[in-house]
N, C-alpha and C positions, 0 to 999 in steps of 0.2 A: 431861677437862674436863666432858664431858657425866656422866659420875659424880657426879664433885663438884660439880655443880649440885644435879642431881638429891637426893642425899643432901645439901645443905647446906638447900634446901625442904621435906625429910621432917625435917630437926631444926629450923629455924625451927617448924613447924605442930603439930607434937609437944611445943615447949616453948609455946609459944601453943596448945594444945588447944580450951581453951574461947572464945577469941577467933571461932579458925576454925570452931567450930560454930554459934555464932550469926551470923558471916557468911554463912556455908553455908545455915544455917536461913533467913536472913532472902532470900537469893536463890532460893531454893527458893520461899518465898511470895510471893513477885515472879511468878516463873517461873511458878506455878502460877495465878497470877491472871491473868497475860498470857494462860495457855493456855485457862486458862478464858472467856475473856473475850472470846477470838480465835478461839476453835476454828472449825473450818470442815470440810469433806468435800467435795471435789465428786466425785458418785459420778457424772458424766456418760461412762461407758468410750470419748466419742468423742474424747475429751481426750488418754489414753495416749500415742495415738504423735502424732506431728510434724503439722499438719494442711498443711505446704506438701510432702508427698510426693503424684506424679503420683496414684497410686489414692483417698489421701485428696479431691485435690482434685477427680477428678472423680465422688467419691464427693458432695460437699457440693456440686457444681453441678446435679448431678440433686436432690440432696434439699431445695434451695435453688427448684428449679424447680416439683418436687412434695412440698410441705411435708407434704400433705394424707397423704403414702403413710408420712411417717417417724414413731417414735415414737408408735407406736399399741397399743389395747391390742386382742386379736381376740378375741369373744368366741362360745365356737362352741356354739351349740343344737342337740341331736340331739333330737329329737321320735320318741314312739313310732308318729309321724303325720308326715307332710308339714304336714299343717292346724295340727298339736301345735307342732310349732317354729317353724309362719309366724306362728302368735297369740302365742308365748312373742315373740319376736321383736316383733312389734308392738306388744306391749304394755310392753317393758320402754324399747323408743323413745321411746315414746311418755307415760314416768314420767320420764325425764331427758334428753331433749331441748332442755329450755330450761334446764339446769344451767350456766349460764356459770361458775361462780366452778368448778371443778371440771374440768372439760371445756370444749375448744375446739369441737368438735362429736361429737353422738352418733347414728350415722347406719346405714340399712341399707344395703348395696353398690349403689350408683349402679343397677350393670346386675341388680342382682333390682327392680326394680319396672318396668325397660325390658323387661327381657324375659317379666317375668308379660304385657305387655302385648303383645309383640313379635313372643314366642317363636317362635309358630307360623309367622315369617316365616323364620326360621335352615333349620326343617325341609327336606328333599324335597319335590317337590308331591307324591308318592305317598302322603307319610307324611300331608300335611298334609291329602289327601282325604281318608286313613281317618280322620284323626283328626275331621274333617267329621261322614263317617260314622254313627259312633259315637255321636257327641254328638247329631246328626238324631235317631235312634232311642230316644235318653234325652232328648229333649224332654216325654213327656210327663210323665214322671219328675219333670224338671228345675224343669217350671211347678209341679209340686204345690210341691216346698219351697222356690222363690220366693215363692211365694205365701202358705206358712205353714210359714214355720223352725221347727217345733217338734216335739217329740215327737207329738204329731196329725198334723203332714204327715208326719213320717216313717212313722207307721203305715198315711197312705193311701197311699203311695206304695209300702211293700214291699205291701200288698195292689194295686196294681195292677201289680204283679211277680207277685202270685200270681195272677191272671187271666190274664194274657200268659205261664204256666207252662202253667195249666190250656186253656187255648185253643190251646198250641201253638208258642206266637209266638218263646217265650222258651226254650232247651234249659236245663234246672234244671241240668246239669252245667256250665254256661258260668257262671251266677249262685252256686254253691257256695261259692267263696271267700267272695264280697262277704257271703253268709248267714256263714259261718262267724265271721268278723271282729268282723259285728253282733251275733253271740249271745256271743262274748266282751266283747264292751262291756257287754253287760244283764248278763250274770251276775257282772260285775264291779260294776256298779251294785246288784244283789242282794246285791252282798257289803260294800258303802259305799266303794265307791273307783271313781275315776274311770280308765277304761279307756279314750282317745280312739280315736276312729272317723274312718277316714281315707274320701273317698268320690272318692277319686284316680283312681279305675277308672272314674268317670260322669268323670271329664274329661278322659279320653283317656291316663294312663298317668304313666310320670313322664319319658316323654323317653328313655329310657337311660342316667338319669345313675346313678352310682356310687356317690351316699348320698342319693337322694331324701327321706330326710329330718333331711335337715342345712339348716341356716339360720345366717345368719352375722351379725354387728353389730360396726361399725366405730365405738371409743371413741378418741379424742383427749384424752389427760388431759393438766392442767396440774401441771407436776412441780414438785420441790423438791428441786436437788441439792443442797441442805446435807442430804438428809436419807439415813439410810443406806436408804432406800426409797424412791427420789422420786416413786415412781406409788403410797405406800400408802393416802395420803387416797383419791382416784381410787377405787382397787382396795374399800376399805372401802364406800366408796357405792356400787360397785357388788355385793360382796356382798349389803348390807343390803336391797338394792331388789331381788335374787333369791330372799333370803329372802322379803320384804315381797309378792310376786307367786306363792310360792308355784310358785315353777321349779323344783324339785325332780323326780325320777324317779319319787316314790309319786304326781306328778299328770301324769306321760307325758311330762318334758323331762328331760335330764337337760345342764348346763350347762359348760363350761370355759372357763379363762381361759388365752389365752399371745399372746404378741409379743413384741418386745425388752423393753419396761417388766415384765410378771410374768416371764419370763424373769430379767432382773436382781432385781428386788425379792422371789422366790419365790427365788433363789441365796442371797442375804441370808438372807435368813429359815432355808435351810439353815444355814450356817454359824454361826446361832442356838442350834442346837439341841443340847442335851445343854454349851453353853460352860462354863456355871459349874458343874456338877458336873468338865467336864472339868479347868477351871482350878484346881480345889481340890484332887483327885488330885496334878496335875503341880506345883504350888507343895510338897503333900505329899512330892511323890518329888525334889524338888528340894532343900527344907530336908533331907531322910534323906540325901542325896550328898552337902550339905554339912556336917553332920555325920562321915559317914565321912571327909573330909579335911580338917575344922579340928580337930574332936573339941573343942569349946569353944563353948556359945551366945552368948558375948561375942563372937567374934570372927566368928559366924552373923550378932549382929544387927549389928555394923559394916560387914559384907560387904552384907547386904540396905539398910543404909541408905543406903549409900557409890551404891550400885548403881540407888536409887530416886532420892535426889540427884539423880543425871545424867541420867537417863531423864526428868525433869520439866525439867531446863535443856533437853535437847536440843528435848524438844517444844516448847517456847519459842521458844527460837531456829529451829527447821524451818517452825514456822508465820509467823515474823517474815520468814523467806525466801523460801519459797513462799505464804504467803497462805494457801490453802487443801488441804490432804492428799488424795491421790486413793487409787485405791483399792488400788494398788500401793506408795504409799511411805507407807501406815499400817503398812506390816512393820516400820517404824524400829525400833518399840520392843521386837519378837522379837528382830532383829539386835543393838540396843545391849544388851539384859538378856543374850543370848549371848553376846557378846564383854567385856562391860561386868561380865559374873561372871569372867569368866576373870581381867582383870584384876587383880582383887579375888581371887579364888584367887591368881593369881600369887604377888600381893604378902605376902597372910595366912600362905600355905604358907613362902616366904621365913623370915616373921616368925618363925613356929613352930621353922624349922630355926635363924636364927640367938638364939632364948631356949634353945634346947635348949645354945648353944654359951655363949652369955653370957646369965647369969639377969639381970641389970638390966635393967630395961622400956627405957628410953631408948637406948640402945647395939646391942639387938635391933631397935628399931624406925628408926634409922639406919642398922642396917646391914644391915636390908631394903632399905631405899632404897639403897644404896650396891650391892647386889650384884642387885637387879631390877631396877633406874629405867632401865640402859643397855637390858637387853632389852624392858621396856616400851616404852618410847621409839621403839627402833625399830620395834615388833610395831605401836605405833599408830601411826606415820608410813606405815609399808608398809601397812597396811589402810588409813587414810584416803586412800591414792595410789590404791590399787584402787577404793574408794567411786569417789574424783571421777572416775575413769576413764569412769564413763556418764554423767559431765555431756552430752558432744558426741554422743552419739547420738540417733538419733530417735525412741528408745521414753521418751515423758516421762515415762512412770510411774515408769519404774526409773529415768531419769538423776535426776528430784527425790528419789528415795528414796537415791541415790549422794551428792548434797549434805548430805541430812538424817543419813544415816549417816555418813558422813566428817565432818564435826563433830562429830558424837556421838560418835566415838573419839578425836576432841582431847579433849573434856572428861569421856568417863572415864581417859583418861589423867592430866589434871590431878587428877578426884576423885582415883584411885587413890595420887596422891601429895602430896596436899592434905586432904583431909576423912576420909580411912582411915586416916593416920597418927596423925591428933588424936583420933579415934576410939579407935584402939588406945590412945592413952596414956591416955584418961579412964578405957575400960573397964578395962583393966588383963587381958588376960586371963592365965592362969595359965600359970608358966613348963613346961618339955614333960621331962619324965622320961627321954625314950628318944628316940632320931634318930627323924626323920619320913618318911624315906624305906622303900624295900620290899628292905628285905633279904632276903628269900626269891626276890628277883630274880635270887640273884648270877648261880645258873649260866646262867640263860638271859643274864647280862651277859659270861660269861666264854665261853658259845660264840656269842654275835656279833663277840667279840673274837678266839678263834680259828677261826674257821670263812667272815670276812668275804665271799669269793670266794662261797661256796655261798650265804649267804642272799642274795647281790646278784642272783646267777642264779636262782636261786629264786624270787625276786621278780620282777626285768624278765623273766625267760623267759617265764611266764605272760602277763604285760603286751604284750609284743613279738610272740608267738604270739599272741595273741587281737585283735591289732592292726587285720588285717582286718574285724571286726566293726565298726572304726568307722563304715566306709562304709555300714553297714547303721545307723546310730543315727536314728530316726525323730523330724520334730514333727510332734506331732498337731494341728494349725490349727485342726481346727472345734471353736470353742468350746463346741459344746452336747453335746463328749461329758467336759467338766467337768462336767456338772451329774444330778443322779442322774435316771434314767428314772424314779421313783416322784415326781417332781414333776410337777404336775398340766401346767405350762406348757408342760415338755419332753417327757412323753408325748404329749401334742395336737400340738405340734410334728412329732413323730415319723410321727404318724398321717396328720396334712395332706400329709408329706410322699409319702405313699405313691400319692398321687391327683393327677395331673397336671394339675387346674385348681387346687387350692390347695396343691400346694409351694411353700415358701417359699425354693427354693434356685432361682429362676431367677434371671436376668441381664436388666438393662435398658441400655436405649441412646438417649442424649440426641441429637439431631439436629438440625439447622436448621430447617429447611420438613416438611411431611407429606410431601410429592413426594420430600424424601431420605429419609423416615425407611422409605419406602415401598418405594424402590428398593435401601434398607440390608437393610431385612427380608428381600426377594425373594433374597440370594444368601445370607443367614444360614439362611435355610430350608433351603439347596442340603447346608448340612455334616449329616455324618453323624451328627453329638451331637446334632443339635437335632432338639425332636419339633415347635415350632409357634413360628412368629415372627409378630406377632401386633400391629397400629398400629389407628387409629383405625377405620380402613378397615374393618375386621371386621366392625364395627357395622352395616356397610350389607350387608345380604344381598340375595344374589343370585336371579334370576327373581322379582321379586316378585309381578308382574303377575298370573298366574294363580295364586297363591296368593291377592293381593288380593281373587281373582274369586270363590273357594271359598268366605274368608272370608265376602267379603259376602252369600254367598248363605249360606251359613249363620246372618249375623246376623240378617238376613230372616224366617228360621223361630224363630230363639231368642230375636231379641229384644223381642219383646211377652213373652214366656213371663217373663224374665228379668226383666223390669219390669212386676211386676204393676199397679201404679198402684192403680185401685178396685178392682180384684179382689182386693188382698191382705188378709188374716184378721187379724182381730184376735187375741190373743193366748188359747188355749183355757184356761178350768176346768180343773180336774184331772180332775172326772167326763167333760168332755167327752173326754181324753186316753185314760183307760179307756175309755171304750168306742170309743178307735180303735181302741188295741190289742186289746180281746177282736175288733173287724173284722177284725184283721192276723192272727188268731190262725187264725178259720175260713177266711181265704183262700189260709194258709199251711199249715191242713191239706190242703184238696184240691191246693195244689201238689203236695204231698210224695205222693200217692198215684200221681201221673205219673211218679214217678221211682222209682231204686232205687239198692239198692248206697250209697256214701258220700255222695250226693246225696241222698237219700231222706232217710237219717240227719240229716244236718247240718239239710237244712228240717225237718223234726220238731221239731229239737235248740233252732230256732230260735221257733219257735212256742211251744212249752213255754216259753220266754226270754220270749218277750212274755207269757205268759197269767199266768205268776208276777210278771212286773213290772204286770198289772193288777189284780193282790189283793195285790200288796204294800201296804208305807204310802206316802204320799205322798212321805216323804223320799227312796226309793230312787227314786221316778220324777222327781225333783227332781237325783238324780244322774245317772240317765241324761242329762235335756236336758245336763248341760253336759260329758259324753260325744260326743254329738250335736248341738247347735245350734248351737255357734263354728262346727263343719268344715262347715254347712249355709252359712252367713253368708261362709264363706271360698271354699268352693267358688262360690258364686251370683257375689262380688265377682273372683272370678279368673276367670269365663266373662264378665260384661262386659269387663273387660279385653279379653281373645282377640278378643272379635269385634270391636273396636273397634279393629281394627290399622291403621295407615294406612302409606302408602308412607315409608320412610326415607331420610334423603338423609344427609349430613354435617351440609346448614346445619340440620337443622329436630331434629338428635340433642339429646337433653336437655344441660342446660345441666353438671350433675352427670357425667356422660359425659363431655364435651367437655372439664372440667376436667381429667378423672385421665388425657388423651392427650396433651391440646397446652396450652403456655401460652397469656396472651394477647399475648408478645411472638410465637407463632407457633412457636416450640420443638416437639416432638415427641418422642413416646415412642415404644422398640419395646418390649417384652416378649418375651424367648424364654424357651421351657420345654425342658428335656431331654431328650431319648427316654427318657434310662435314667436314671430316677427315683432308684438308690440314692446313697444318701449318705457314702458310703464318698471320701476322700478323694483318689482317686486319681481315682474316675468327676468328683468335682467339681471337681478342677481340668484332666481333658484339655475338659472343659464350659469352663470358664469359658477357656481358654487358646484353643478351636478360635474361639469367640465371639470373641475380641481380637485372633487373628487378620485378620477381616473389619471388625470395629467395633473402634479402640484407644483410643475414649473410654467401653466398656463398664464398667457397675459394676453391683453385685448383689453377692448372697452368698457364691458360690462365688468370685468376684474377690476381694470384700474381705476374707474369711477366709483365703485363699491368700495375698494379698500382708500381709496382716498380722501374719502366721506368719513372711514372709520377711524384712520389717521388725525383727521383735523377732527372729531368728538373727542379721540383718546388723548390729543394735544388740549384739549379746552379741560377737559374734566383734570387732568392731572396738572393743570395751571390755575386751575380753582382752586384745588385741595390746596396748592401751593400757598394761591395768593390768599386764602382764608388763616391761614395757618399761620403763615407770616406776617401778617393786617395784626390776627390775634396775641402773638409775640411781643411787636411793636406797641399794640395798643396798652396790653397789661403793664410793660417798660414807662410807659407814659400815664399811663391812668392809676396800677399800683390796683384797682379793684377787679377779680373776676367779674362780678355786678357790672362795672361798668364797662367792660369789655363788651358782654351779652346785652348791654342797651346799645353799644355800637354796632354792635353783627346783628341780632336776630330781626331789623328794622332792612336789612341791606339781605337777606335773607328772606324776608317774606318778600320782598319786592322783585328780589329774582325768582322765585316761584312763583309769583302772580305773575308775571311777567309770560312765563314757560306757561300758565295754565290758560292763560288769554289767547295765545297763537295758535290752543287747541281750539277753543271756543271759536275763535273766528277762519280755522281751518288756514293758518300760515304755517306753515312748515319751516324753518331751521334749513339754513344753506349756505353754502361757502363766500356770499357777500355779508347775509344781514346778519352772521352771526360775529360780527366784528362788534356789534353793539355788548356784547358781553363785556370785553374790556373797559368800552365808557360806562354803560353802567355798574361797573366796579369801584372806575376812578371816581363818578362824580357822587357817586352814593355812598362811599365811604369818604369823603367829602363832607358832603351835606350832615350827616350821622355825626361827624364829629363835632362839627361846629354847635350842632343841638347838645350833645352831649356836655362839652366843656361850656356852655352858656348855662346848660342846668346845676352842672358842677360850683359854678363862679355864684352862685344863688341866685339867678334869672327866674324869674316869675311871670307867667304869664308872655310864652315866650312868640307867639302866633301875632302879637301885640308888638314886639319889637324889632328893631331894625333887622336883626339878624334874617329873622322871616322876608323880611323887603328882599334881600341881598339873595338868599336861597332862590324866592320866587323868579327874579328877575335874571338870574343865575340861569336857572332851569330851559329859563324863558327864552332866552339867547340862545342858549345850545337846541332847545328844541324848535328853535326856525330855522337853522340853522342846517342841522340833522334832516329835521321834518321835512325841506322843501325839495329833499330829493324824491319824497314820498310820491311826487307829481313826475318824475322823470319816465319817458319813453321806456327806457331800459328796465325791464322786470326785475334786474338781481338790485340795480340802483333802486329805483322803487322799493323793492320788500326791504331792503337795510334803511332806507328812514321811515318806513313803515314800524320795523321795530324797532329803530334807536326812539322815535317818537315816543312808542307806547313802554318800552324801559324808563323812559325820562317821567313819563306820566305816571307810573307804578311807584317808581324810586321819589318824587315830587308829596305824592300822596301818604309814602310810607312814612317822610323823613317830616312832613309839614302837620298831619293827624295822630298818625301810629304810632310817633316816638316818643312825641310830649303828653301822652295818655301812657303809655310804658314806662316812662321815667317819675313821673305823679311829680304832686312839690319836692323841691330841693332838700335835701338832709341840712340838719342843720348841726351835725355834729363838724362841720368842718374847722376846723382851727384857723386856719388863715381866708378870707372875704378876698378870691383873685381879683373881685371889682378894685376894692380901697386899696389891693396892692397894688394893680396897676395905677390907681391914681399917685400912687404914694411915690411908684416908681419916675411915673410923666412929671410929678413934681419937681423932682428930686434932679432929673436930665435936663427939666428944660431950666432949672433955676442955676446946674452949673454951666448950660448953653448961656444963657444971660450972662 
């Protein structure tokens, strides 16, 4: 019955040709308007999976809490200076700060201007005397370029460096570096480039930190997820204002961007590159495939139009369903052009064998449909059953992408027997000379035929023996080892991660009160994975008291110095400027006669610096100042600060502080950091797992990337069971034998296991791109399985020999250039997904073309009805009431 349906709509549409084209046409332009009209993207990746799963929701309860921490762009300044990156940094705050339409806020981290201010309270008292000390003894220093931040202070102030060399006071091998530094700055200004001069060492050091001159700026952009980059505007203004500011490395900063927004939007931009040269090859090697198995541009371009047809209905209708396309079910249209050519081979290759049998156009093109429509039919019922199979899961990306595909294979189905038939009859393509199948196949036909036993084993033994290896099939969870290391966002990424105050892989934990969040920290501290658990509390340092006492006695001394009031200078002449320096020059030569060895050197080295920067022109002494006089202005503005420390409590922490710990409903934040900083995904989930332990409302990176990973396995395996289950239902409905159910699965079943046992062998791992090839090799191997099947059903003999094999091959062949040519993409996650949709295609290819027709042996012959002579009987019968 289902024959002669099928074959009585391929002679209705065939004899109405041009009807069904302009209907086709005119829905196409429907189609295309709707999509156009409707398009949408929401590239927001928090969308993917389910948002009512346990990790989701306490993923959006914390991010709900601290809005301020999610969705942010980081933008990291390396200064060839401490003072280089704290001015890069101010100044570019301080250019788009009031960017509302752009940005929610553009801000530097709360605790860098608390603890410029602070700092010295965190210290030891030990440290925090020396650093007293130190700074006492560079008072007199310190008043000169208070007093007059210029190239003139600075010249009297290295000359009262060379009085306190020459009298004694000073050991020139203790001052060596600081010379050294300065005479790299002037002779960088000698040479017209700005060389920043840090003067870090008059203010006590840089702490002990790990990149003392790193500075950091917190962007909040306002995104656009219709756009396939919703942070681009953002990210554009702020390129243009780094150009615009001159933060570049030829002027002592050198700049990066990364967080989840350039992370995402720099991915994008990968997957950019090289498309349309790629897409014009692969459309290239795609038309030369099918070429080789229509051997007819008539029947090329019914194929490609049949195929574009349906690709523009489905988008239609996907977007009428879902509303908007994420960033996983924009594959529709890989998967329908895949399966949606085969179709179309299917049907063509048919066409081709039956003109070859009977030259009348009409009769071949009926009795294509008479002898394909049955395995069609079911190839696209059993693939749209696998589609909807990831409706019920929790990975949205792919279940919307299982809706929008599984409709797409009803209506290339329908094209395939609607708009291709009408097609053929207009084009008329030419009748075929010689059978379309691979005669040179016989003998490998005829020792699958005798030899059945050996190629079975030959096959499962491999299979069954490497079986072990599944246990070892890995996924690789963290997403950022999808994205190539040579992007700017994911090497920064990388880099933060190595320094355990800016990894991005710690763990946070939402709490009631501070008093829990406090007593939560204290036992998370206790586990072995964590290097520092870390609440509000921190803020408040301990003994302050006699630190306060230091301080104050040092403000005592430095701060008249620091505030010049009337005493400060007016801004010098150039002449005035020279002749500090030719001062600096004679007082830097009697230093250097006190010394020897590389100290002696270096002040020489330095004097000569100044004595050339005061016969230069004016422009190089114009370079030096601004070598010089920010890091004066920076340094003067960061020694008020210090001394100006006052006692810290909780209630009196900045307002900016207070926000990024505790809400105002009272909530609390912990922050843990890792001991063991690597990223390797084994260290970050016994991390993330010892943490949830103690805390089960824990979320952070190493949680959310772990359980995200587990989510989309648990979406795939229970959309397997599904779509196995349901394939099997459908197939026994249609086939009527278990037997032949298990010639359709267990061929589509070892191919998914060799498949999984290969990835081990060549050490690919399983990840949230390449494991989208699961679905195609679902659809097109329960496909191919059928077509073998119902051709061995119908009494096919020797079936490697006929057309059918042409159609499969050339099938395969199309979707794997097609797949495959992403294999070559810059982008790692694109890469590994036609890396393995490739090697699925080649498993699935190999299982359906050797292993099926050795599993199935010759045809029984108890069948009562010959589907061959029925379908003849049938194209008979249609085309003789067509006539």
């Amino acid at each position: 019955m289902l024959t002669r349906i099928v074959a009585r709509i391929v002679a209705a549409c065939s004899r109405h040709a041009m009807l069904v084209v302009l209907l086709s046409a005119l829905l196409t332009v429907l189609s295309a308007w709707y999509a156009a009209t409707h398009f949408a993207i929401n590239t927001d990746s928090n969308t993917l999976i389910a948002s009512d799963l346990p990790w989701r929701q306490r993923q959006e309860a914390f991010n709900k809490a601290f809005p301020q921490n999610d969705g942010l762009i980081l933008m990291v300044l390396d200064g060839s200076t401490p003072e280089a990156a704290q001015d890069a940094a101010d100044r570019f705050v301080a250019r788009l700060k009031d960017d509302t339409r752009h940005f929610d806020f553009v801000r530097l981290p709360p605790e860098q201007a608390f603890f410029g201010k602070d700092g010295l309270l965190f210290q030891p008292v030990a440290a925090v005397r020396q650093a007293a000390d130190q700074l006492g003894k560079a008072q007199p220093l310190l008043a000169t370029l208070a007093a007059d931040p210029s190239l003139r202070g600075l010249s009297q102030m290295v000359g009262m460096m060379g009085i306190g060399i020459e009298q004694g006071k000073i050991p020139l091998d203790q001052v060596q570096p600081f010379f050294s530094k300065m005479a790299d700055s002037i002779e960088g200004a000698l040479a017209g480039r700005v060389v920043p001069f840090s003067f870090q060492a008059l203010a006590g050091g840089n702490d002990g930190q790990a990149y003392p001159n790193r500075r950091f700026v917190q962007l909040k952009p306002k995104l656009d997820y219709g756009a396939l980059e919703p942070g681009a505007d953002a990210t554009d203004v702020v390129r243009t204002t780094i150009d615009e500011l001159h933060l570049t490395p030829d002027h002592g900063v050198t700049v990066r961007l990364t967080g989840q927004i350039p992370l995402d939007d720099q991915e994008f931009g990968t997957l950019k590159e090289g498309f349309a040269l790629n897409s014009i090859l692969t459309v290239l090697a795609v038309v030369f495939l099918l070429w080789l198995a229509l051997k007819s541009g008539r029947l090329i371009v019914a194929v490609f139009l049949a195929t574009a047809v349906g690709l523009v209905m489905t988008a239609a209708l996907g977007l009428l369903l879902v509303g908007a396309l994420n960033l996983i079910s924009v594959a529709f249209a890989v998967l329908f052009i895949g399966i949606g050519v085969d179709f179309g081979i299917q049907f063509s290759v048919r066409y081709r064998d039956e003109r070859f049998i009977e030259n009348a156009l009409l009769p071949a093109i009926v009795g294509a449909g008479a002898k394909a429509g049955r395995p069609l039919l079911l190839a696209a019922a059993a693939t749209t059953a696998g589609f909807f199979s990831f409706l019920p899961t929790d990975y949205k990306g792919v279940s919307e992408l299982g809706l929008i595909a599984g409709n797409g294979m009803i209506i290339a189905f329908v094209v395939s027997i609607t708009l291709l038939p009408a097609l053929l009859q207009l084009f008329n393509p030419p009748s075929e000379s010689k059978e379309v199948g691979y005669a040179f196949l016989k003998p490998v036909d005829h020792f699958l035929e005798n030899h059945r036993l050996l190629v079975i084993v030959a096959t499962l033994g491999p299979v069954i023996l490497m079986s072990p290896l599944l246990f070892h099939v890995r996924f690789d969870f963290n997403p950022l080892n999808l994205n190539s290391d040579k992007v700017e966002s994911v090497a920064t990424i990388r880099d933060l991660a190595t320094d355990a105050s800016t990894t991005p892989y710690k763990v946070d934990v939402l709490e009631p009160t501070l008093a829990r969040a406090n007593a939560v920290a204290a036992e998370i501290a206790k586990l072995p994975e964590v290097g520092n658990a870390k609440t509000l509390d921190a803020y408040v340092p301990a003994d302050q008291e006699p630190k306060l006492q230091i301080i104050a006695d040092l403000k005592d001394l430095l701060g008249p110095s620091l505030d010049p009031g009337a005493d400060a200078k007016p801004a010098p002449t150039d002449a005035e400027s020279v002749d500090a320096l030719k001062g600096a020059v004679v007082r830097l030569d009697r230093a250097a006669a006190k010394g020897t060895g590389q100290a002696q050197a270096t002040t020489k080295r330095l004097s000569d610096a100044f004595g050339k920067l005061a016969a230069a022109p004016a422009s190089a002494r114009d370079m030096a100042s601004l070598a010089f006089v920010p890091a004066m202005h920076l340094l003067i503005d960061q020694l008020r600060g210090l001394i100006s420390a006052e006692t810290v409590t909780l209630a009196n922490l900045p307002a900016s502080i207070r926000g990024d710990w505790v809400t105002q409903g009272g909530q609390a934040r912990i922050e843990v950091t890792p001991k063991d900083l690597s990223t390797a995904n084994d260290n970050l989930q016994r991390f993330g797992d010892a943490v949830l332990a103690v805390a089960p409302d824990a979320t952070g990176q190493p949680i959310v990337i772990k359980d995200s990973g587990d989510s989309v396995i648990h979406a795939f395996i229970e959309a397997g069971i599904w779509a196995l289950a349901s394939i099997a239902v459908l197939l026994y409905l249609a086939l009527r034998r278990i037997t032949d159910v298990l010639l359709t699965l267990v061929p589509l079943i070892l191919a998914g296991l060799l498949t999984l046992e290969v990835t081990v062998v060549i050490g690919m791992p399983l990840n949230f791109a390449n494991i989208i090839a699961i679905p195609l090799l679902l659809g097109l191997g329960v496909a191919f399985k059928i077509y073998f099947v119902l051709a061995w059903r119908a009494g096919q003999r020797h079936v490697l020999q006929s057309s059918l094999t042409r159609a499969v091959f050339f099938s395969a062949s199309c979707t794997a250039v097609a797949f495959g040519s992403l294999w070559a993409s810059s982008h790692p996650g694109t890469s590994s997904m036609g890396k393995l949709l490739a090697l699925s295609l080649a498993c699935t290819l190999v299982s359906a073309i050797f292993f099926q027709p050795a599993l199935m042996g010759p045809p029984r012959e108890e069948e009562r009805v010959d589907p061959e002579e029925e379908a003849r009987n049938i194209t008979r019968e249609i085309t003789q009431a067509a006539e």
